[in-house]
Each structure stands twice: as structure tokens, then as C-alpha cells.
C-alpha positions in Angstrom: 78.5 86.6 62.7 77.4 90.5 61.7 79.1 92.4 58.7 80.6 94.7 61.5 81.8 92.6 63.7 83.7 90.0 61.7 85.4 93.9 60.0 87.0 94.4 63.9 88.2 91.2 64.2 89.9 90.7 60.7 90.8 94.3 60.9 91.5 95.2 64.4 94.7 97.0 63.8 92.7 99.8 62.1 90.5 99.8 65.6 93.2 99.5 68.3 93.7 103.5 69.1 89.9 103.4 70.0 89.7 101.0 71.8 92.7 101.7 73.9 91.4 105.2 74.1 87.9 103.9 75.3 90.0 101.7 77.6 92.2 104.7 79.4 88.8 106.8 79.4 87.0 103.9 81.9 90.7 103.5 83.4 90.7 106.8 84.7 87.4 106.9 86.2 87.7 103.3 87.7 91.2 103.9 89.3 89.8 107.3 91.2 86.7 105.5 92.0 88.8 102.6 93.4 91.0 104.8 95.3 88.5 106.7 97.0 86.9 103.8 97.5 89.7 101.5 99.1 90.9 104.4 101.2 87.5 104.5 103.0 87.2 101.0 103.3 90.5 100.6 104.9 89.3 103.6 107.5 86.4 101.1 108.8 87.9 98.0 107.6 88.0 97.2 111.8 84.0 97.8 111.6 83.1 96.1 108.5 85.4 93.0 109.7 83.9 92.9 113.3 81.5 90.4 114.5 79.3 93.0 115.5 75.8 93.1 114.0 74.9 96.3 114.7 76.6 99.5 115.1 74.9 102.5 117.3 75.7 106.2 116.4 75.1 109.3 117.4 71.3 110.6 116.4 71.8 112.8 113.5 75.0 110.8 111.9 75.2 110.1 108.4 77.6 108.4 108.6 80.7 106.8 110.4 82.6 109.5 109.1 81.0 112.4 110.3 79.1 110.3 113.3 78.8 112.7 115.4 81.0 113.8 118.7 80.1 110.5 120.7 77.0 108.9 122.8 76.6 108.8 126.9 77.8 106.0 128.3 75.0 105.7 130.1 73.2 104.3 127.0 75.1 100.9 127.0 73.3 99.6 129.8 70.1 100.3 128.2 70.5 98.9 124.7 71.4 95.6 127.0 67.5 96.2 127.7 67.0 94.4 124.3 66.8 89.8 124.9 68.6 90.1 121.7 71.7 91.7 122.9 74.4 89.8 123.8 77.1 92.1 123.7 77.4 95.9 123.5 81.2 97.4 123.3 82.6 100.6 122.2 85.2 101.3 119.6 87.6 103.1 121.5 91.5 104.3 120.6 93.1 107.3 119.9 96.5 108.8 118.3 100.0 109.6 119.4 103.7 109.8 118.4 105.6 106.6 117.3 109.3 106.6 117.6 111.4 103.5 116.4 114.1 102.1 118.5 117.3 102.6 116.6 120.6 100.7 116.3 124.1 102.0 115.4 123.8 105.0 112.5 120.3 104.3 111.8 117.7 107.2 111.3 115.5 107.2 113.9 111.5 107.5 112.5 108.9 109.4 113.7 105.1 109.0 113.0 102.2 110.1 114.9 99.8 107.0 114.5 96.5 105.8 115.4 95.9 103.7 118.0 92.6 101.5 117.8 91.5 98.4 120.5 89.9 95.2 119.9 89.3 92.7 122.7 91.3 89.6 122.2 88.7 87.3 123.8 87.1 84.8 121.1 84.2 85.6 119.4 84.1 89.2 120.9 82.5 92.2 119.1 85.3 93.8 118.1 87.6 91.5 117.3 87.5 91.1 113.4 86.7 87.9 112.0 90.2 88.0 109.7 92.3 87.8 112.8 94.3 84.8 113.0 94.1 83.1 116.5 98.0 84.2 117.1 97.2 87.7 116.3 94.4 87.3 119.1 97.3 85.6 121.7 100.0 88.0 120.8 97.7 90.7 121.7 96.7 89.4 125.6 100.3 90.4 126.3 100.9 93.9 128.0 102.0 96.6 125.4 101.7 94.3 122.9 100.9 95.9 119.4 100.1 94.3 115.9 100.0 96.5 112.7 100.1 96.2 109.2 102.3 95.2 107.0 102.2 97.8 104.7 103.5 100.3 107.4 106.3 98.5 108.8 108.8 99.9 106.2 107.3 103.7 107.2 107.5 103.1 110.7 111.2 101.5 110.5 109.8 98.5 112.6 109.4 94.6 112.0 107.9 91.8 114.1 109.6 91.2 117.6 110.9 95.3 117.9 110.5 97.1 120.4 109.2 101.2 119.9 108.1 104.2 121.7 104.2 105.5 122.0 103.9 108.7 123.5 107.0 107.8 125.4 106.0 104.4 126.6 107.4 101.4 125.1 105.8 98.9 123.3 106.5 96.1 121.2 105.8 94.6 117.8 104.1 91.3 118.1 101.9 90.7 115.5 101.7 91.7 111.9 98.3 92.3 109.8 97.2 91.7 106.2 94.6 93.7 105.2 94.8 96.7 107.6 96.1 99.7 104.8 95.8 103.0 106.1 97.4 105.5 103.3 96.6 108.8 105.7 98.4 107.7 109.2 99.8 104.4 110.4 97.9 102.6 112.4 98.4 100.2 115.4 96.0 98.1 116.9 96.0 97.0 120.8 94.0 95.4 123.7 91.9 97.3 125.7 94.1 96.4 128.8 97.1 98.1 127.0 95.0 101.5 125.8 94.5 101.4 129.6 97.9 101.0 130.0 99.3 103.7 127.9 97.4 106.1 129.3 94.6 106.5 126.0 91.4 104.7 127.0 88.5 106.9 126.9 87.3 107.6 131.0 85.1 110.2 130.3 81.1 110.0 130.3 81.2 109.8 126.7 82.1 106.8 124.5 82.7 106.2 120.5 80.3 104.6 118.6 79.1 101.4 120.1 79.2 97.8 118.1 76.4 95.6 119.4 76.1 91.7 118.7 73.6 89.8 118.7 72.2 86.6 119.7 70.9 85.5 115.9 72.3 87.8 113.1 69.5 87.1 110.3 67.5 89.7 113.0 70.2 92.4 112.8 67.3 94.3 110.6 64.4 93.6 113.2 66.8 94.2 115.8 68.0 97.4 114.7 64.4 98.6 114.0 63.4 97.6 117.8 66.4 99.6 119.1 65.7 103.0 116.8 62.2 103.0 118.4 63.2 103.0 121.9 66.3 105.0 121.5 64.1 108.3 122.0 66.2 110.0 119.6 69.2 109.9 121.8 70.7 107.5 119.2 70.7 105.8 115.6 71.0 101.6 115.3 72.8 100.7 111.8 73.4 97.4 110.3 77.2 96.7 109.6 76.4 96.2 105.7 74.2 99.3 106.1 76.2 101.5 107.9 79.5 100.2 104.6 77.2 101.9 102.4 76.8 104.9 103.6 80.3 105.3 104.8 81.4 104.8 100.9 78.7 107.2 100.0 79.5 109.8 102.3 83.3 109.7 101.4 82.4 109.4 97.4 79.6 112.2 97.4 79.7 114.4 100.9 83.5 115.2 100.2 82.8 118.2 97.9 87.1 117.6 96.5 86.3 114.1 96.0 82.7 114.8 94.3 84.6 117.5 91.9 87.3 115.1 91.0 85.5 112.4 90.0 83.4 114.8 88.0 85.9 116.5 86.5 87.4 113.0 85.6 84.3 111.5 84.1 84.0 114.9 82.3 87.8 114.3 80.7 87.4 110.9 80.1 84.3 111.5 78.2 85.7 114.1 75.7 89.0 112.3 75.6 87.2 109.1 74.8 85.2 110.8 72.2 87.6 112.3 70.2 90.3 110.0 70.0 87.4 107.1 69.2 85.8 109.4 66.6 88.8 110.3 64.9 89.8 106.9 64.3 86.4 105.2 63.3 86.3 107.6 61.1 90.0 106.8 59.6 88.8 103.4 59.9 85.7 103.7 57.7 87.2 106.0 55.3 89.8 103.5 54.5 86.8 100.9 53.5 85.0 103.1 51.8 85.7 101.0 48.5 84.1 98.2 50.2 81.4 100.3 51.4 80.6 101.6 47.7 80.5 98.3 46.8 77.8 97.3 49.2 76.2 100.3 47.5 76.6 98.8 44.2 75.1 95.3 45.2 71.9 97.0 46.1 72.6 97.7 50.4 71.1 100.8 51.3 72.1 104.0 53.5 70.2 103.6 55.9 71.9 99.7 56.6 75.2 100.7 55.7 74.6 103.6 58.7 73.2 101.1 60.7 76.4 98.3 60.2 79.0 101.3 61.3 76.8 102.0 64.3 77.3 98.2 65.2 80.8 98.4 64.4 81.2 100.9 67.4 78.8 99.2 69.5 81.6 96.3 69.1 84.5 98.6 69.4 82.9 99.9 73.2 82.6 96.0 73.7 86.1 95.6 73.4 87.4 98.1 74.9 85.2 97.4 78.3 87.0 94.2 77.9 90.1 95.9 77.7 89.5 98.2 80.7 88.7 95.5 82.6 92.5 93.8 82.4 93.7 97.0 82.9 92.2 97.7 85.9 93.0 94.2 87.3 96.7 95.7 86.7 96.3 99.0 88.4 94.6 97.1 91.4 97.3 94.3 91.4 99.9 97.1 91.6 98.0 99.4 94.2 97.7 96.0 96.2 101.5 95.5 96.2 102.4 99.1 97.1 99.7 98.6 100.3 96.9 100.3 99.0 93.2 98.5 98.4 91.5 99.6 95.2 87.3 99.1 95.8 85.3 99.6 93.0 81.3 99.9 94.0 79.0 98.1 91.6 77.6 101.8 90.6 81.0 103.1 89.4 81.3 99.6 87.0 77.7 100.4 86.0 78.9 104.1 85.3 82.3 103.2 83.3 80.4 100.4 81.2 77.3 102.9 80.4 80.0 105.9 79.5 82.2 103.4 77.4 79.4 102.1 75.3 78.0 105.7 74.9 81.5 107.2 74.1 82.0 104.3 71.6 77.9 105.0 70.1 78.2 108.7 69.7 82.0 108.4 68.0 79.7 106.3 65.3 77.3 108.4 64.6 80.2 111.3 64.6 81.4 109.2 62.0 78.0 108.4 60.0 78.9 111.5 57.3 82.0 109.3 55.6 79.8 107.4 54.0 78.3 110.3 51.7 81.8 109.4 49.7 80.7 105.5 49.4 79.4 106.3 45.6 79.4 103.7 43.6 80.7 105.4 41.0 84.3 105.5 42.1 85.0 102.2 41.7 85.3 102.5 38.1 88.3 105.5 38.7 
């Protein structure tokens, strides 16, 4: 074990405010990144849960987020054209005002919500893979509804209640896990019922389209095959494909979201920095006896620089270490209060990188306390 890093362990008390300080730096990052994250995740968590291979936007989409105002119907029929196909489908839904059915003195809710449709038939393309097989039955009934359980308290609604959609009734007959949406409730019908209430799109233009396929490991060579004989009037993604660019778009094309995790990593830095610096140094200066006497036995500068640069090499260690149990807090917490914290393996990359360096520089910050290691003071 090295010089510097037996000194943390056996003196770690002296090294706690830096490492928590490194730890709250990477906290603050992580939690943004994570909520950013989860929030956009829970938007397509329908589409990245589907058992569809493929998804088809418009041409010029970046993204689901900004894909586009729709594709001709028409086009269904012809991605059929590909032996591969099995099944094409569009994701279809739309939004409307919710209204709890009260009893007695109680205060009646109101929510405008979003209204998505799966087909409960087994194995279907939109039908997500997480859905129990009595979420699937509950949903064959008329005006049935299923939504998650994270907005029941904001709607004012549990399992077996009956409610108002734009002015039709409907009732609550399944309940989700997994199906967080912080920005508006959402419900989640049949296609028969979106019919029913009136909100199925008619028109010659449809949402984007999810496409399975007959063998899966081909999604690649399948969406290459339908890109070149789409004649621009679409773009074929693969699901995993199409997750990544729906988290990049939300993380970087967002010009808010860019700013504030800039301004965070920014904050964390200087925070991180100072507080570390300021107590490696404390820290060394308080062993500066010791460190004259490694002077006195013959150690040079240049080692005695080179053990305090471990020493905070060690101290970023363990405060990674710490962040890391901290952030399985926050996202336990998040989890219970219904909202999914997602952290990309760039952003752990990131925090790890800035940690280490905060913890490095703070170091060498520190490097000029040892100008008062003389070996000469021990005899005062």
C-alpha cells in the first residue's frame, strides 16, 4: 500500500470535506443529467418498450421529438412491399380534458391528459413488451383506460373508477408501472376506444409508423433496404437507434437544457475545486512535520510532490465512490415520488473525468505547502 494512500485511510477525517465536496460536485451534474434524461425516456418509453423493430419518420427528422408533422398514409402499404415486414402500425393518440367523478364534498380534478393507443392483440407492434397479459384483456373492453400509477393521486382516480374524457366516460381498468410522465398525465387505450371517443386520426396523414419484422437481428439490413426505396419521402430508424437520438436531441437540441447542464458542470467544477483545494491543503499543512521529516531521511521534492498528487488522485477515488451511493439515493427517491432518473454512459464518463480532474488540480493547487516542510523545524 502507497505512502498516500494508507495517510487517507488512517486519516480520513482530515479528507472528508473533499471528498463530500467532490461528491455534491458529480451529484449535481448526475441528478440534472438523470432528470433530463428520465423525463425523455418516459416520453418514448411506449416506443422504446414496443415490439416494433423499426420505426419510420418523417424525412428530415432528427429525432422523435421534433419528427416532423406526420407521413401519407399512403406509405403504409408500400413499406409492406418489403418480405421482411410483417407488420406496419401507426402510433396514434391525442389529448383532452380529464375530469374525475366525485363523491360527497370531494374536489372535483381536472387535467388535460394525453391519450396514446396500443393494440391489445398479442405480439402486436405497439403493444409494449412490459405489459402484463391483464393490462392487454382489461384494455379489449370499450372505454377502457389503463394509466400509471404515479398519476392516480393527480388525477383523483384509482383502479375500477369511472371519469370523464372530453365529456365521455371512461373507466379505470388497468394500472401501469413504469409509464411516468412529469409534464401531463397520460392514459393509454385501444384503438377501438380512440375510435370511440371521437380522437383516432382519419385524416390522410398518420404519426410515425412502428414496423416489425419477421427476424429482428435484420432490423439494421432492413432499415437500410427501406431508406433506399423510400425516395426521400421517409427516414427508417432502428428502435435502439432512434433512443439515442431522442436522448441526444432532448440533452443537446434543447438550447435551456444545453445551458443548464453547462452552467452546472461549470459550478460544480469551481465548487469542487475550491472547497477540495482548501482542505488538501489544511490537510497537508497539518503533516507538514511528517513531511519535513521525509525531508530529513533523505525523500526528495520532487517525490514528496509527487505522493500529495497521489493523495488527491485517492481523494477523487473516493469521492466517485461516494457519489455513486449518493446518486443511488437521489434515484431511489426520484423513483418513489414517480419520476425515472437515466443516466447515459457519457454523463458517468463526464462526472468521473471532472471528479478526478477537480481532485488532481486541488493537488497541485496545494503543491506550494510543502516549501514549509524544512527540516529544520523539527528541532523548534
Amino acid at each position: 500500500m502507497s505512502l498516500a494512500l494508507s495517510t487517507l485511510i488512517y486519516e480520513w477525517r482530515r479528507y472528508t470535506a473533499a471528498i463530500v465536496a467532490l461528491a455534491f460536485s458529480g451529484l449535481l451534474v448526475l441528478a440534472q443529467v438523470g432528470m433530463f434524461s428520465g423525463i425523455g425516456r418516459a416520453f418514448t418509453a411506449a416506443i422504446d418498450r414496443s415490439r416494433a423493430d423499426i420505426m419510420v419518420l418523417a424525412p428530415k427528422s432528427e429525432s422523435l421529438i421534433n419528427g416532423g408533422n406526420g407521413l401519407p398514409r399512403r406509405l403504409m402499404p408500400q413499406i409492406y412491399m418489403n418480405p421482411e415486414v410483417v407488420e406496419v402500425a401507426d402510433l396514434d393518440g391525442g389529448g383532452g380534458l380529464f375530469q374525475n367523478e366525485v363523491k360527497g364534498d370531494e374536489k372535483r380534478k381536472r387535467e388535460f391528459v394525453q391519450v396514446t393507443s396500443v393494440d391489445p392483440v398479442p405480439g402486436a407492434a405497439t403493444l409494449p413488451v412490459d405489459y402484463p397479459e391483464s393490462v392487454r384483456e382489461a384494455l379489449l373492453e370499450p372505454y377502457a383506460v389503463a394509466v400509471d400509477e404515479s398519476a392516480l393521486k393527480r388525477l383523483g382516480v384509482k383502479l375500477g373508477d369511472k371519469a370523464s374524457l372530453n365529456g365521455r366516460t371512461i373507466r379505470i381498468k388497468a394500472i401501469l408501472t413504469g409509464y411516468p410522465n412529469m409534464m401531463q398525465p397520460q392514459l393509454v387505450v385501444s384503438r377501438g376506444t380512440l375510435r370511440l371517443l371521437d380522437m383516432a386520426s382519419t385524416g390522410d396523414r398518420v404519426g410515425p409508423l412502428m414496423v416489425k419484422i419477421s427476424d429482428p437481428s435484420r432490423a439494421e439490413a432492413v432499415r437500410d433496404a427501406l431508406n433506399a426505396s423510400s425516395g426521400g419521402k421517409y427516414r427508417a430508424w432502428t428502435r435502439g437507434e432512434l433512443a439515442d437520438a431522442n436522448e441526444k436531441q432532448l440533452l443537446t437540441g434543447e438550447a435551456f437544457i444545453g445551458i443548464m447542464l453547462g452552467f452546472s458542470v461549470a459550478l460544480g467544477f469551481l465548487i469542487g475545486v475550491g472547497i477540495t483545494w482548501m482542505t488538501l491543503r489544511g490537510a497537508i499543512f497539518a503533516n507538514i512535520k511528517e513531511f519535513a521529516s521525509l525531508r530529513a531521511l533523505g525523500v526528495s521534492m520532487g517525490s514528496l510532490r509527487r505522493i500529495v498528487v497521489e493523495l488527491s488522485f485517492w481523494v477523487g477515488v473516493a469521492g466517485l465512490g461516494v457519489t455513486a451511493l449518493l446518486t443511488a439515493g437521489v434515484t431511489r427517491l426520484a423513483a418513489m415520488g414517480g419520476l425515472p432518473l437515466a443516466y447515459p454512459m457519457w454523463s458517468v464518463i463526464l462526472v468521473s473525468i471532472l471528479l478526478l480532474l477537480i481532485a488532481l488540480l486541488s493537488g497541485l493547487l496545494s503543491l506550494g505547502v510543502l516549501k514549509k516542510s524544512q527540516p529544520a523545524d523539527l528541532l523548534r
